[in-house]
PALO-297050 format. One line per field, with one value per residue (C-alpha): x, y, z; chain; residue in three letters; residue number from 1. Coordinates in steps of 0.25 Angstrom, whole numbers, padded with zeros to 4 digits, always signed. Example, Ala and Ser with C-alpha at 12.3 -4.5 7.8 and 13.67 -1.06 7.14 Angstrom:
BEGIN
x: +0049  +0055
y: -0018  -0004
z: +0031  +0029
chain: A  A
resn: ala  ser
resi: 1  2
***
This chain:
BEGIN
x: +0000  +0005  -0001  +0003  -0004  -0011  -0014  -0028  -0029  -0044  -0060  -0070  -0084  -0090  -0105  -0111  -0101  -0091  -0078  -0065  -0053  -0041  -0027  -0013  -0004  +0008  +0014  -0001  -0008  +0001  -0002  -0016  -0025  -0040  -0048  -0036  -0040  -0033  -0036  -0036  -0035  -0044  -0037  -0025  -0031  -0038  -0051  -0057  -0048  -0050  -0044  -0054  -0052  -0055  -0053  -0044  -0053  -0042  -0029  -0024  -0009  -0004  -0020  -0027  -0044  -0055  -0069  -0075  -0089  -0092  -0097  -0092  -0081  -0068  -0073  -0078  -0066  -0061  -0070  -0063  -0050  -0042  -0031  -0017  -0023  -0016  -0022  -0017  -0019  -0015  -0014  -0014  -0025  -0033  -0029  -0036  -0043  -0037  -0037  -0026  -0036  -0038  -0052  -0057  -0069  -0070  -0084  -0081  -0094  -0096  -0106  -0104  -0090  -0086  -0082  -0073  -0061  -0065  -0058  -0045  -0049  -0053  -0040  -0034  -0042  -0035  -0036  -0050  -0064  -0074  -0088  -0093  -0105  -0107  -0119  -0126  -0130  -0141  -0138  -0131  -0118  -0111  -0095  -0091  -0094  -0090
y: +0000  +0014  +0027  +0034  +0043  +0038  +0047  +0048  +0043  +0046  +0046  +0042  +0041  +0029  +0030  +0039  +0041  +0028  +0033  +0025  +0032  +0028  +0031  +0029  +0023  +0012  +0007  +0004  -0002  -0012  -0014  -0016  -0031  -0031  -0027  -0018  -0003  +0010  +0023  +0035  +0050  +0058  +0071  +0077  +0085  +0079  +0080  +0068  +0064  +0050  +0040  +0032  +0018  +0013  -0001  -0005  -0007  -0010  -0008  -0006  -0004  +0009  +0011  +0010  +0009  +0012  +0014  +0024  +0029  +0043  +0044  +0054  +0067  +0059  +0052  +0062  +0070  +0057  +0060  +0073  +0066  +0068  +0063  +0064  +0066  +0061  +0052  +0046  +0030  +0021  +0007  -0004  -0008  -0020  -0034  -0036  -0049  -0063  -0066  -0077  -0087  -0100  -0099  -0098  -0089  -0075  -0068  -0054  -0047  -0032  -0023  -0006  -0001  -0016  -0020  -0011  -0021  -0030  -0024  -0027  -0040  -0045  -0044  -0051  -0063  -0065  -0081  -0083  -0080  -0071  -0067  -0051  -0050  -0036  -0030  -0017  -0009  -0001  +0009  +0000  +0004  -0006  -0002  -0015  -0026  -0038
z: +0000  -0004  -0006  -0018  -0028  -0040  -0055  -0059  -0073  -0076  -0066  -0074  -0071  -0074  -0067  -0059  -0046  -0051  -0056  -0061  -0057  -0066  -0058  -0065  -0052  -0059  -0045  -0039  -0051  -0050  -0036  -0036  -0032  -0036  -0025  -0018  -0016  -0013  -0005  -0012  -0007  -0017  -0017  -0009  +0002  +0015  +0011  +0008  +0018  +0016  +0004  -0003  -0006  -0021  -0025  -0037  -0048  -0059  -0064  -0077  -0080  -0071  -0068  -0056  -0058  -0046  -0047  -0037  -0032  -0028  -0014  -0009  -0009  -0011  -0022  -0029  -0029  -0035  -0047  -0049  -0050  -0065  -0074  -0065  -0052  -0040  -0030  -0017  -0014  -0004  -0011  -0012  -0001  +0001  -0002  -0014  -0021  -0022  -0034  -0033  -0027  -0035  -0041  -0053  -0053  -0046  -0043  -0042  -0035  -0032  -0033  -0037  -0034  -0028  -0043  -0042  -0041  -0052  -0063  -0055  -0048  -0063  -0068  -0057  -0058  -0072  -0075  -0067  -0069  -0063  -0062  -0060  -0052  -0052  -0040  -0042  -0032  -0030  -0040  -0050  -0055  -0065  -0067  -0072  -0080  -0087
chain: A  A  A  A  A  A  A  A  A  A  A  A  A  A  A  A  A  A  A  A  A  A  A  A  A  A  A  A  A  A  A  A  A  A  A  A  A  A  A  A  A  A  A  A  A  A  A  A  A  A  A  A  A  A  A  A  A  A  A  A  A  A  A  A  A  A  A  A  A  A  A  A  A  A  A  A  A  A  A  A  A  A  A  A  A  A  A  A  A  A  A  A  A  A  A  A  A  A  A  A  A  A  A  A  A  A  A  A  A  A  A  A  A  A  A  A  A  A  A  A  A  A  A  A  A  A  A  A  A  A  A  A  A  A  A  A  A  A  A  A  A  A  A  A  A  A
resn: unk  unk  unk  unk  unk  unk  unk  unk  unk  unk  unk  unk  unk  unk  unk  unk  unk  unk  unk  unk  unk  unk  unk  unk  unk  unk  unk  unk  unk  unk  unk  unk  unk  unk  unk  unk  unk  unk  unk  unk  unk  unk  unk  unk  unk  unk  unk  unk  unk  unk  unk  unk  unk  unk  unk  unk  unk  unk  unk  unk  unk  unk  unk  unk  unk  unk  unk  unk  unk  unk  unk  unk  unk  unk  unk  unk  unk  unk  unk  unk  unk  unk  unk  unk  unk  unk  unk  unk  unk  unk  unk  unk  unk  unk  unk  unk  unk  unk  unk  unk  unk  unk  unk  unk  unk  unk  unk  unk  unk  unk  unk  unk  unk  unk  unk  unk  unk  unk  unk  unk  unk  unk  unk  unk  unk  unk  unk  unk  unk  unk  unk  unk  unk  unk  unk  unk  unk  unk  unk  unk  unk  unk  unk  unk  unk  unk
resi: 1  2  3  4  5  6  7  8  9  10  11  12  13  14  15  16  17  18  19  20  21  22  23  24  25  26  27  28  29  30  31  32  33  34  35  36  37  38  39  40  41  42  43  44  45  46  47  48  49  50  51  52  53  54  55  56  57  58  59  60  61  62  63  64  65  66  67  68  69  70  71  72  73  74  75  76  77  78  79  80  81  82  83  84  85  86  87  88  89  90  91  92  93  94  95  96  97  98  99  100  101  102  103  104  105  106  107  108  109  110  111  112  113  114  115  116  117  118  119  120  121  122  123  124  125  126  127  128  129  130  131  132  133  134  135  136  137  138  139  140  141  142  143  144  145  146
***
């Protein structure tokens, strides 16, 4: 675990408050397991005081991919985030999924922001099978599909 700053390579606004935030970060996309997660600092001052933890939800090349909701104030300045922006993270965190099991089949299961991972853990699982089951929730959001 290290805390180090990470460059904002795009925000996009996929549906209402969901956002994929794109982060150019060489020495910690290497680092990353599905279902690991890091803490971020949204902007450099003490207010919101608070990091924000976002799962990993892929990695490509030097890339570093999460899916984040608007709830609230630190968020949303999250939103406002452009091109070469600077963020602080502490990561590595968690222990991640074990992928190295000896099975055959994977069920992944999550509902909303929960597939978040799925991306990254479906990579990983290179060589075994697995079955989505997607769960709305009450105001159905679909990010991914396959």
């Amino acid at each position: 675990m290290i805390i180090t700053e990470i460059t904002v390579s795009s925000v996009e606004q996929l549906k209402n408050h969901i956002y994929h935030l794109k982060c150019y970060s060489p020495a910690l996309a290497t680092s990353f397991k599905a279902g690991q997660f890091l803490n971020l600092k949204v902007n450099d001052t003490t207010f919101p005081l608070l990091r924000r933890p976002f799962s990993i939800s892929d990695v490509n090349g030097d890339e570093i991919y999460l899916l984040f909701n608007v709830h609230g104030e630190g968020t949303r300045m999250l939103t406002h985030k452009v091109k070469g922006d600077l963020l602080d993270v502490l990561a590595p965190l968690g222990c991640g999924f074990n992928t190295d099991g000896d099975f055959d089949t994977a069920v992944l299961i999550g509902g909303g922001l929960g597939v978040a991972p799925f991306p990254l853990l479906t990579k990983q699982l290179q060589g075994k099978r697995y079955l989505h089951s997607l769960v709305a929730e009450v105001k159905p959001t679909l990010l991914l599909t396959d």
